[in-house]
GUTIPA-391318 format. One record per residue (C-alpha): x, y, z; residue number from 0. Coordinates in pm, whole numbers, plus 50000, padded with zeros to 5 digits. Layout:
BEGIN
+-------+-------+-------+-----+
:    px :    py :    pz :   k :
+-------+-------+-------+-----+
:     X :     Y :     Z : NUM :
...
+-------+-------+-------+-----+
END
This chain:
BEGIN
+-------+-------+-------+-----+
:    px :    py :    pz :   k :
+-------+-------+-------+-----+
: 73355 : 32260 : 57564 :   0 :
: 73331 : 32479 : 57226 :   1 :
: 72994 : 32359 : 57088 :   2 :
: 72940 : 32251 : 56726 :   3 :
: 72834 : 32522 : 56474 :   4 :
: 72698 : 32278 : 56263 :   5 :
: 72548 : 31922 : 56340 :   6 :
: 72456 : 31673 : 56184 :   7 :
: 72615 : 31794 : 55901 :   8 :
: 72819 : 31598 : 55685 :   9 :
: 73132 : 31725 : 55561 :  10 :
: 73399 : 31640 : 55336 :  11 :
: 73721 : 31595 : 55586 :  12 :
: 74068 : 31515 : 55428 :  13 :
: 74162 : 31199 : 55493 :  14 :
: 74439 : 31227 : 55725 :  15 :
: 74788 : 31209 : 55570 :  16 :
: 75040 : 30985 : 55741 :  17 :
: 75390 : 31158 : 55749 :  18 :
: 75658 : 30956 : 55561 :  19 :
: 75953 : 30987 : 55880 :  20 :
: 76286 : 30927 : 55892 :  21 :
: 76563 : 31165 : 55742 :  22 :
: 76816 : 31027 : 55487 :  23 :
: 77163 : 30987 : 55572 :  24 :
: 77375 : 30970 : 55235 :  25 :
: 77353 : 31139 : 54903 :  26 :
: 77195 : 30891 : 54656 :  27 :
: 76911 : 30792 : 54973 :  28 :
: 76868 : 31212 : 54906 :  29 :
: 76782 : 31137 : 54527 :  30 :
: 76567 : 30811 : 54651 :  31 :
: 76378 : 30962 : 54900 :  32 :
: 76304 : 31258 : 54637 :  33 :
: 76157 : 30992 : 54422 :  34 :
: 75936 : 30874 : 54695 :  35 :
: 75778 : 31189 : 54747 :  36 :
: 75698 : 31187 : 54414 :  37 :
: 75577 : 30842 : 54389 :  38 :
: 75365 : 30892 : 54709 :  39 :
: 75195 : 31197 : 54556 :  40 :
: 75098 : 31039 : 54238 :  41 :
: 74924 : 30758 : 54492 :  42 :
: 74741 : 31051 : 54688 :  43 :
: 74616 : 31245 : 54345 :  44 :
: 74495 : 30888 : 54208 :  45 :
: 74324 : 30811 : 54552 :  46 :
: 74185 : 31196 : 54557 :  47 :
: 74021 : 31080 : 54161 :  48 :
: 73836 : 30801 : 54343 :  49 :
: 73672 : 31017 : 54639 :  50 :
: 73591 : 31227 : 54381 :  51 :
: 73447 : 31020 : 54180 :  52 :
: 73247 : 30862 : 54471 :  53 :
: 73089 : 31147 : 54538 :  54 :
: 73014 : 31276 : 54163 :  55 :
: 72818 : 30920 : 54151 :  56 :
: 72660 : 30770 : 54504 :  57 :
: 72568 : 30487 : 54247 :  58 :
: 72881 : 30387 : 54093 :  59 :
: 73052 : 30054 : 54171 :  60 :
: 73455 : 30065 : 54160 :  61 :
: 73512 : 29762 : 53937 :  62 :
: 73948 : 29844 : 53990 :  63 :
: 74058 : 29960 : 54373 :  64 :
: 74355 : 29635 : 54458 :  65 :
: 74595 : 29844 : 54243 :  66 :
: 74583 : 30150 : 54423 :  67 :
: 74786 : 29911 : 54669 :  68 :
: 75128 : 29956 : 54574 :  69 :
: 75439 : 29953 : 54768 :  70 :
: 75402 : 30341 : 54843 :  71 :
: 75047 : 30239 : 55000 :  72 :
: 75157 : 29935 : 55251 :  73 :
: 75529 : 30182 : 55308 :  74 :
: 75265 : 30419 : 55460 :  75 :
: 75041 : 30168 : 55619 :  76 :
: 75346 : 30067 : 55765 :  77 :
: 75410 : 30366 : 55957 :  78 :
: 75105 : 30439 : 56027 :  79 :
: 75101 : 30146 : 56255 :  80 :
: 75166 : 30189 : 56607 :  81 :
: 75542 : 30059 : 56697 :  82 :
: 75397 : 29949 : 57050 :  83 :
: 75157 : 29751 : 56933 :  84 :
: 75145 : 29377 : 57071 :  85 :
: 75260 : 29112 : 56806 :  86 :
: 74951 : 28887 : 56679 :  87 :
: 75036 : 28553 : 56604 :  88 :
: 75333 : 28574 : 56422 :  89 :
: 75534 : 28734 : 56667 :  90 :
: 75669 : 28974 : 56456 :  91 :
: 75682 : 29334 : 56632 :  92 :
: 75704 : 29669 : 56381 :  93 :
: 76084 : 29745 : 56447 :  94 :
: 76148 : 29384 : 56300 :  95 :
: 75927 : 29406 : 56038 :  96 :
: 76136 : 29744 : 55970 :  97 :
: 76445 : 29525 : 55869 :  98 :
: 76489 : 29506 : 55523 :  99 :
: 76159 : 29656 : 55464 : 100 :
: 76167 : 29772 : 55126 : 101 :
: 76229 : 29435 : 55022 : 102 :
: 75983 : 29250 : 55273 : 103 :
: 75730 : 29555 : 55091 : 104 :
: 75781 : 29422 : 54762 : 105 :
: 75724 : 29096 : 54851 : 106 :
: 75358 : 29113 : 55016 : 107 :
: 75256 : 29371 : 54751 : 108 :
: 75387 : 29131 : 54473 : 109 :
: 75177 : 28810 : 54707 : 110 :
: 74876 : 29029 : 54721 : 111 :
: 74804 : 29104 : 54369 : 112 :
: 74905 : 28722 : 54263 : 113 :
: 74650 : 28599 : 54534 : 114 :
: 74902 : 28393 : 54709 : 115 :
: 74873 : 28595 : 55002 : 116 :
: 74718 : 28464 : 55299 : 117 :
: 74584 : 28600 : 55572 : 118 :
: 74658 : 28470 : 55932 : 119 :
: 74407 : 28422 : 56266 : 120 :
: 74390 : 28698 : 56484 : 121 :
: 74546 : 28597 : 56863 : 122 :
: 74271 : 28620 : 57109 : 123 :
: 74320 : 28847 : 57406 : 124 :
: 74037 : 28981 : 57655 : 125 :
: 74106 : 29342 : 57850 : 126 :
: 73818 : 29432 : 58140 : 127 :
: 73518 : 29632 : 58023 : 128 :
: 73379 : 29871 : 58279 : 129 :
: 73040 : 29652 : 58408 : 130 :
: 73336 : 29379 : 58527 : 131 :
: 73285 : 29181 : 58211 : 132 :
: 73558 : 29077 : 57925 : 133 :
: 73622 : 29225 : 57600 : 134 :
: 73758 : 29002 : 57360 : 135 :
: 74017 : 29165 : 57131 : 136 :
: 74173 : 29031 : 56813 : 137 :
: 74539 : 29097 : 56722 : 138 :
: 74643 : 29001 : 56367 : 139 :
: 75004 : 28965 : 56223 : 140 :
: 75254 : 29240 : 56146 : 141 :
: 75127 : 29193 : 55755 : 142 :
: 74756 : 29153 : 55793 : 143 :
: 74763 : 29527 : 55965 : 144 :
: 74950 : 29631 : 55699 : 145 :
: 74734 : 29474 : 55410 : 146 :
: 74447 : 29588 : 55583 : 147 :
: 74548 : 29924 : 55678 : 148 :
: 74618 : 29998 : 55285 : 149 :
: 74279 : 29853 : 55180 : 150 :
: 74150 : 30096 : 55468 : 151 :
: 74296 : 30368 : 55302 : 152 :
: 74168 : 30297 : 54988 : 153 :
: 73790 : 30210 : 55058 : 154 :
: 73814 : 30496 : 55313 : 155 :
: 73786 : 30751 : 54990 : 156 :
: 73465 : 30595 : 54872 : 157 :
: 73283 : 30550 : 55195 : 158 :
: 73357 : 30911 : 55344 : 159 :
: 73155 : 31045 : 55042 : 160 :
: 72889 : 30828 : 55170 : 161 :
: 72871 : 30782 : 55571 : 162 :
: 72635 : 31027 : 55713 : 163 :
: 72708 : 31353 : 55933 : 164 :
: 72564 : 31194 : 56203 : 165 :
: 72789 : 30898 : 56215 : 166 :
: 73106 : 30997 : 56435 : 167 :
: 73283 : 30702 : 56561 : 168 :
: 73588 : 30561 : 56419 : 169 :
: 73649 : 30769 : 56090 : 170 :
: 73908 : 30999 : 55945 : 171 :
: 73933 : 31364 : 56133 : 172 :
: 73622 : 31285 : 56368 : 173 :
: 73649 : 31182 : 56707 : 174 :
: 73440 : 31155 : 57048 : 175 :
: 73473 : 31517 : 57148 : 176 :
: 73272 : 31606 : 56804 : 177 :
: 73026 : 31368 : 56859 : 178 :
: 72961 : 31523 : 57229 : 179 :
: 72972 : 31880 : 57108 : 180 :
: 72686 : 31788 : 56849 : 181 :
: 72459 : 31646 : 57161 : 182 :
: 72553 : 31940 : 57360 : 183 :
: 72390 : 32143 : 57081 : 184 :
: 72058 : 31926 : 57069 : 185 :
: 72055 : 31963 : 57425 : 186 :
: 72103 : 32372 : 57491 : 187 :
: 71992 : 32511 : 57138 : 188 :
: 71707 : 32331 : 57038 : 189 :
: 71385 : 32354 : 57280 : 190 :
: 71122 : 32149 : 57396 : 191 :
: 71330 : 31850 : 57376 : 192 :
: 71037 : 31572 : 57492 : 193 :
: 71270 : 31223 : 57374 : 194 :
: 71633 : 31133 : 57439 : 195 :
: 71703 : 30770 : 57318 : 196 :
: 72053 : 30611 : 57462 : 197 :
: 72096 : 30260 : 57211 : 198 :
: 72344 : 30039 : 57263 : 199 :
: 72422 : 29772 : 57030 : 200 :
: 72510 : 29438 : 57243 : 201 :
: 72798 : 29281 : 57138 : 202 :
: 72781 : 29458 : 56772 : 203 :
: 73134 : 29361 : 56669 : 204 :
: 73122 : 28978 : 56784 : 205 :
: 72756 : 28900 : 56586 : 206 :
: 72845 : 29107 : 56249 : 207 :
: 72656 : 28865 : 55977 : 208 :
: 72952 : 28861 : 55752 : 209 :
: 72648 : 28740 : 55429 : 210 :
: 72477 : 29060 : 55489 : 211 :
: 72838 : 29259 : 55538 : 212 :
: 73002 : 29136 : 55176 : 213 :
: 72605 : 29221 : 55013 : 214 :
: 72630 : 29599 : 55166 : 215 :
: 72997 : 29608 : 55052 : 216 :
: 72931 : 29494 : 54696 : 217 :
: 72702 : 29798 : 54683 : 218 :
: 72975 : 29999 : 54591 : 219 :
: 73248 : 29781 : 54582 : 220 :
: 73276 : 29574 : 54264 : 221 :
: 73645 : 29488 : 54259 : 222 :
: 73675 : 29031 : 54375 : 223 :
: 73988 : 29070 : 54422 : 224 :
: 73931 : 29341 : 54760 : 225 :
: 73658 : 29127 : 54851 : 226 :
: 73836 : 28826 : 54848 : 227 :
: 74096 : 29011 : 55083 : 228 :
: 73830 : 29097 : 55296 : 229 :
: 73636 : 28740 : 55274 : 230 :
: 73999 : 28595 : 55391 : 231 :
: 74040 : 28825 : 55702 : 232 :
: 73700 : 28737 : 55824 : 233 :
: 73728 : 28363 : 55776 : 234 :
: 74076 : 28397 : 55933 : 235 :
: 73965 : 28282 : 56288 : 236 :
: 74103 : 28315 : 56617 : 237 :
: 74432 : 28151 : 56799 : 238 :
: 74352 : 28115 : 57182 : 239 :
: 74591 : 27980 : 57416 : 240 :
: 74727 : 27793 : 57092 : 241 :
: 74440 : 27671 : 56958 : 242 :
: 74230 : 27813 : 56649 : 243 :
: 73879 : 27819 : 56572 : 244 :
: 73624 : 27920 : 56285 : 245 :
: 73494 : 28252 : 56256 : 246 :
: 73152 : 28264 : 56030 : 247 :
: 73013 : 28565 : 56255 : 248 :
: 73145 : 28923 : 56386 : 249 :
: 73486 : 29109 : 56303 : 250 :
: 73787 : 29108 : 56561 : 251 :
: 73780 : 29396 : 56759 : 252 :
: 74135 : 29549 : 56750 : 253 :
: 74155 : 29440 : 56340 : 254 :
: 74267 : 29753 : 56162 : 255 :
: 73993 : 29675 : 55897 : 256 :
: 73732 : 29649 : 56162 : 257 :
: 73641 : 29978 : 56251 : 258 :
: 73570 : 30068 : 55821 : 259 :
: 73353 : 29732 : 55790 : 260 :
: 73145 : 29803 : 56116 : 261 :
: 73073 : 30157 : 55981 : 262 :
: 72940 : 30001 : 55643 : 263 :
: 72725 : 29784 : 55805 : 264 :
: 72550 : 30019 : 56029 : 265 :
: 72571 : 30251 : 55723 : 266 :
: 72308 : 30049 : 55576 : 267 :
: 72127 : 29903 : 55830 : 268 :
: 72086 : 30162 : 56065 : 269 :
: 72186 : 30489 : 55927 : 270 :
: 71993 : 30517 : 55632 : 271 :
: 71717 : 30332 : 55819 : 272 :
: 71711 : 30683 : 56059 : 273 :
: 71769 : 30915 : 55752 : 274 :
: 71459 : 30809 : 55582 : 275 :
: 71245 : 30806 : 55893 : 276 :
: 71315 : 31134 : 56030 : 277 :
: 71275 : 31302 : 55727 : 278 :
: 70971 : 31113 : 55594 : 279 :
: 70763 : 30978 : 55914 : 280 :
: 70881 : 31161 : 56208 : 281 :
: 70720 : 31415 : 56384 : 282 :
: 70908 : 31698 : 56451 : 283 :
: 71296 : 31764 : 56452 : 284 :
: 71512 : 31479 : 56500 : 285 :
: 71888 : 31483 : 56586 : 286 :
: 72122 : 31149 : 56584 : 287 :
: 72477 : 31141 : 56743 : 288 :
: 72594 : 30728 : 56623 : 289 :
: 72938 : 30702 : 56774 : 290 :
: 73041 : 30339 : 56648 : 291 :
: 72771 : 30126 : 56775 : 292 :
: 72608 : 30345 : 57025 : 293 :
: 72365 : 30589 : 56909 : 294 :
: 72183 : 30880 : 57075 : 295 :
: 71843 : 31011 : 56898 : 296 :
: 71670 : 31306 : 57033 : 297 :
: 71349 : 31418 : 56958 : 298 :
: 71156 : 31731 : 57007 : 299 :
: 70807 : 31596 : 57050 : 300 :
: 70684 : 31229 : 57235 : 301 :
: 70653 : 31011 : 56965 : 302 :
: 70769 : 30642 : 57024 : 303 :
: 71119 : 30539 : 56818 : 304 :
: 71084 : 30206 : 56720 : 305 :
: 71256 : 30014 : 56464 : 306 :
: 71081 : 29882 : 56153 : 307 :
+-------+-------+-------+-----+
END
């Protein structure tokens, strides 16, 4: 394991680019695809504007975001999708989507920005957890991960200027191995290590208060029309062996949108929460590893961590 050089640090990663595949097989499709390269860079300079002006202003509320989703957008949120993925309730797998899909493209993008799109419930599934239990899982339609994996995109430029270096777990260029490498280095480098706190947040995802999730988001996020999208896929509920039910708490695990809305919610009510008390009331040096909802403080002298 090549330890971290720099912990705890935040950084400003790239956001990942999804490669646009597929080679074209006559001579205007040469001249089309051309044009699609340049359409899909004028989306990636205009999304580029809003990280940077994210981070110029931590303050600033983005008041027009749903028309950064274009057809170039949900093309790429397309593919970015994994072909294997199960179908949610709609049955419809990616290579059938892929029919026609300029067309079908046009369509949701055109239902999106009129409102008339709707979202649908997520099909329940459960795959074992390693204490013998359940974990439930929600799979949403071809379209919702599509929808939502554009909005992801989008929000994803805002939120990386803000999300601390000490939050690892489900973002853009970080992963598990980073988030071990940083505790390595609070382990071996650092000395007289007195506190090691292992928190686990029980059943995080299934008990998300979605009141308290839509007044974090509208911190920065002043746009209805996204949170309307994201008000729909959270009031979407669940289809069980057939049968649907109400969802007023938690976020389907498995959602693309999921990961993004659990990070803003910790964001604010535990992230900043840790910020401010190991630089203000701690005593002594305090490192924090947060990968998703488990987190990992360390502390160099015996002080109890409690929360407030």
């Amino acid at each position: 394991m090549v330890p971290a050089k720099r912990p705890n640090k935040g950084g400003s990663n790239p956001l990942a680019e999804v490669v646009e595949g597929g080679h074209p097989a006559k001579e205007n499709a040469l001249q089309s695809a051309a044009s699609r390269v340049q359409d899909r860079g004028c989306a990636l300079n205009a999304l580029w504007r809003v990280r940077e002006a994210a981070i110029r202003d931590k303050a600033m509320r983005f008041t027009s975001l749903l028309h950064y989703v274009d057809e170039v957008l949900l093309r790429d949120a397309y593919r970015a999708l994994n072909p294997k993925a199960a179908p949610g309730v709609d049955g419809v797998t990616w290579q059938e989507y892929g029919e026609g899909l300029e067309e079908k493209l046009r369509n949701l993008k055109d239902r999106v920005h009129c409102g008339t799109y709707r979202a649908q419930p997520s099909k329940r599934t459960y795959i074992p957890k390693v204490d013998g239990h359940m974990r439930p899982l929600g799979i949403a339609s071809l379209e919702d991960k599509i929808v939502q994996q554009a909005v992801v995109t989008v929000l994803n430029q805002i939120y990386e200027a803000d999300f601390l270096g000490f939050s690892y777990g489900m973002r853009p260029g970080r992963n598990q191995h980073q988030a071990l490498d940083s505790l390595w280095v609070a382990f071996m480098e650092k000395k007289n290590v007195n506190v090691v706190l292992d928190a686990d947040i029980r059943g995080f995802f299934d008990a998300i208060d979605h009141r308290w999730l839509m007044k974090f988001l509208e911190h920065r996020i002043a746009d209805q029309r996204v949170l309307r999208l994201i008000r729909k896929w959270l009031r979407a509920g669940v289809s069980e062996d057939g049968e649907w039910s109400k969802t007023t708490v938690g976020t389907p695990q498995g959602a693309v949108v999921s990961p993004l809305l659990a990070n803003v919610y910790l964001h604010y009510a535990l992230d900043l929460w840790i910020e401010d008390w190991r630089h203000k009331r701690a005593d002594g040096d305090v490192a924090v590893v947060r990968y998703a909802d488990d987190c990992a403080p360390r502390r160099r002298r015996q002080e109890a961590f409690t929360a407030p």
